[in-house]
N, C-alpha and C positions, 0 to 999 in steps of 0.2 A: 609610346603611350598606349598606340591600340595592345598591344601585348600586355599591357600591363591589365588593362581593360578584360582582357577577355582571362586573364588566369584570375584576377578578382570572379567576375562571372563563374567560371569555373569551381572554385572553391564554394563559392554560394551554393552552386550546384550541389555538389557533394556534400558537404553539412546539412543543406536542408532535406536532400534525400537521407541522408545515416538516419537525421533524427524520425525523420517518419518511417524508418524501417524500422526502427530500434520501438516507436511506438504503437506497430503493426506488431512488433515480435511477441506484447505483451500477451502473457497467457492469459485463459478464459480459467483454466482448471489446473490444478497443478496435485501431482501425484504426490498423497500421505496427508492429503489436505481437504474439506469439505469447502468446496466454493457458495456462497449464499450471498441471495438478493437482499435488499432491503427489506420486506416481508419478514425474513428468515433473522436477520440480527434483532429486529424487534423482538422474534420470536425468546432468543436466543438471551436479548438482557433479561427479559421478563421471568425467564425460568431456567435461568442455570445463575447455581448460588458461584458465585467468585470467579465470576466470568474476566477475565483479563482482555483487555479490548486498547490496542498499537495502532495508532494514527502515526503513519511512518512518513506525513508530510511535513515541509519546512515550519520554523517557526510562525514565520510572518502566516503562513495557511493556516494553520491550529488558533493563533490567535484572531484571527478574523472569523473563527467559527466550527466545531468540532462535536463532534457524536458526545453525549452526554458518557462523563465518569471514564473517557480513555484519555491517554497518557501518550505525550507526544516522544517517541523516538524514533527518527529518520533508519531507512537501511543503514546508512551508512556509519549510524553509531551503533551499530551494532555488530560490532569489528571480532568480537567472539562470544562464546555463550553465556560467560558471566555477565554481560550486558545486560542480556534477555531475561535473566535469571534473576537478577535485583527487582525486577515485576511479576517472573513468572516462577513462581516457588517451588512448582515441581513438574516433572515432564508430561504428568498426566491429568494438571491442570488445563481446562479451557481456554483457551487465548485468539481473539479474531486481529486480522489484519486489515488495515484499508490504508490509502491514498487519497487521489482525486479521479481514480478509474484507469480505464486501461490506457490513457491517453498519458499516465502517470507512470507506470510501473513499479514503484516503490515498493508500496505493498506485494504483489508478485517475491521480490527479490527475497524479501524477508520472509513472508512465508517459505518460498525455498531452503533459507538459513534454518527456521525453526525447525524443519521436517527434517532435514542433513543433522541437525544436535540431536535428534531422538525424541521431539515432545512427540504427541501423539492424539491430541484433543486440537486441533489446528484448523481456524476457519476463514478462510480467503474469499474477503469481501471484493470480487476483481471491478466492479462497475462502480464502487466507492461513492466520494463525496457527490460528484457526477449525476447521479442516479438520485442520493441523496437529496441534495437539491431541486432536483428535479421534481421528485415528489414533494416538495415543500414539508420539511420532517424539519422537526426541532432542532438548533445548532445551540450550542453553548460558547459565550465568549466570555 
């Protein structure tokens, strides 16, 4: 029993460290990409026409609350660039990315994916909803 005890503990151990490595790993900046605050996306819906804006968190997140006029697709549907591409019309189109911040990493990944496909107009919100909320900014449900 105590064996059995301490590899449970163990395993605890390990998972619960991966997942806080994994969300320490999360980038702040990410190369082929404009990283911007909250400030900066407001800036961003206000004055750029056909701005494409990727909340790459869970359903159940989007539907509890989301940046006005973006479009929910997780990283992980976006398994190749025609994904991206049914939202983002052309490479040199605008397109921001967020999550729930760096504690999230979703956003990150995808940004990674769009900048690896060749867009070229790409802006990585890393501090996301997080920060968001924080600032008490409008959410759309």
């Amino acid at each position: 029993m105590r064996k059995l005890l301490i590899t449970v503990i163990g395993f605890a151990l390990i998972f619960g460290f991966a997942r806080t490595a994994l969300a320490d790993d999360t980038p702040m900046e990410i190369k082929g990409a404009k990283t911007v605050n909250a400030d900066a996306v407001i800036e961003l819906i206000q004055k750029t026409d056909n701005l494409v804006i990727i909340d790459n968190r869970s359903v159940a997140d989007y539907e509890a609350g989301h940046i006005e006029g973006s479009v929910r697709m997780s990283d992980t549907d976006m398994t190749d660039e025609a994904m991206l591409a049914q939202h983002v019309k052309s490479k040199d189109a605008s397109v921001l990315f967020y999550c729930n911040g760096l504690k999230c990493g979703r956003a990150a990944k995808a940004t990674m994916k769009a900048v690896e496909w060749g867009y070229r107009n790409v802006y990585y919100y890393a501090l996301g909803l997080e920060e968001w909320k924080q600032r008490e900014l409008p959410l759309m449900r």
